[in-house]
C-alpha positions in Angstrom: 81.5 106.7 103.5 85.0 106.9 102.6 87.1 110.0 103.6 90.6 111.0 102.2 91.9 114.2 102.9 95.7 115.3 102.3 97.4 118.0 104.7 100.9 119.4 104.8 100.7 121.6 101.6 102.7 125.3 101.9 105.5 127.6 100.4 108.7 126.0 100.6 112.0 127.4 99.8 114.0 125.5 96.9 116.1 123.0 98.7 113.8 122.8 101.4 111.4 120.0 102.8 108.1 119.4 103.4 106.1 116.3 104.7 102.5 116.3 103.5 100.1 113.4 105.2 96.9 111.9 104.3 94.5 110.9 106.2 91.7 108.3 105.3 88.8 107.0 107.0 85.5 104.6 105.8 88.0 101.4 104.9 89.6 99.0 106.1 92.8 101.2 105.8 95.7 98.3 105.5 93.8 96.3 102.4 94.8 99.2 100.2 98.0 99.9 98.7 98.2 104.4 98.9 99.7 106.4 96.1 100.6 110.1 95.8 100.1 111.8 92.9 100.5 115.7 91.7 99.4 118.0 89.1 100.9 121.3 88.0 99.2 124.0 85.9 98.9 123.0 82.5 100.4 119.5 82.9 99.2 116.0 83.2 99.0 114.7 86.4 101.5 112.1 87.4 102.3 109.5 90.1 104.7 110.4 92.4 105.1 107.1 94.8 103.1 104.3 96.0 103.8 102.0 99.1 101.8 98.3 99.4 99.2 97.8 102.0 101.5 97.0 104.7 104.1 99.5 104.1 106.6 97.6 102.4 108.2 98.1 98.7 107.8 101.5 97.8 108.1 102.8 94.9 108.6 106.2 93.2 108.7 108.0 90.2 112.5 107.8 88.7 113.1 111.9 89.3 112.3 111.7 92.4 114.2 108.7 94.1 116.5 109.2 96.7 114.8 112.9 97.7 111.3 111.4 98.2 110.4 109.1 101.0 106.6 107.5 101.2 105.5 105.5 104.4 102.2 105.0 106.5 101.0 104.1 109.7 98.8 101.7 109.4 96.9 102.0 113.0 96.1 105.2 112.6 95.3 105.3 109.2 97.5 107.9 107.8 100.0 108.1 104.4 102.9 109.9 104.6 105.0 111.9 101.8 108.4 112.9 103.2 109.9 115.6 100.5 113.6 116.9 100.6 115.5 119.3 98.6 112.6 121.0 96.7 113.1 121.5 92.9 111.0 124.3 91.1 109.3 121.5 88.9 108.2 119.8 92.4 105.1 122.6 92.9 101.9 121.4 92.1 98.5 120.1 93.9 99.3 116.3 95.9 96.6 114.2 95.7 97.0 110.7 98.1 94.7 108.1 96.4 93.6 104.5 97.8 94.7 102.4 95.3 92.5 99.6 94.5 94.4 96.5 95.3 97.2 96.0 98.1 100.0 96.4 95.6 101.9 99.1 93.9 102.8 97.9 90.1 104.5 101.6 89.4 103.9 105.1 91.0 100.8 105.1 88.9 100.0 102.3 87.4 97.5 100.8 89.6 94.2 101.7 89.4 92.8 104.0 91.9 89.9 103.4 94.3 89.5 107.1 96.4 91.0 110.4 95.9 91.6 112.6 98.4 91.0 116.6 96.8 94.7 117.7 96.8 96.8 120.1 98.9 98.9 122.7 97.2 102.6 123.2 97.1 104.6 125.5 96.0 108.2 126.3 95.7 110.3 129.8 95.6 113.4 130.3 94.2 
């Protein structure tokens, strides 16, 4: 059945980057748009960026444009989440989610299809 699993998550330094990938097996990888999402203790979780089924028009939520770069590989079936110059408010769990149609309407406004169970990351001052 269908597999998604997230990797990358660690301590970071503020300032620092961090790539996190997601890996996702069971489907037939490049009819799905992918979506990154995060939750941090005792907050909603949000949508952090979404990319369309064959990599093109990303999009991502207005904080973090310009310091957060989403792409995939679409032969081997992996979702990428390229993070630079950490912020404090940028710790929480990433989740990668299969969205359920090829297209991204918002960083989380599409409905979601799979979840992958979330890598943590966190951020020192």
């Amino acid at each position: 059945q269908v597999q998604v699993v997230e990797h990358g998550g660690g301590s970071v330094q503020a300032g620092g980057s961090l790539t996190l990938s997601c890996t996702a097996s069971g489907l037939t990888f490049d009819n799905y748009a992918m979506g990154w999402f995060r939750q941090a203790p005792g907050k909603d979780r949000e949508g952090v960026s979404c990319i369309y089924w064959d990599g093109t028009r990303p999009v991502y939520a207005d904080s973090l444009k310009g310091r957060f770069t989403i792409s995939r590989d679409n032969r081997k079936k992996v979702l990428y989440l390229q993070m630079n110059n950490l912020k404090l408010e940028d710790a929480a769990t990433y989740y990668c989610a299969v969205v359920e149609y090829r297209y991204c309407s918002g960083p989380s406004a599409d409905p979601v299809r799979n979840w992958g169970q979330g890598t943590q990351v966190t951020v020192s001052s």
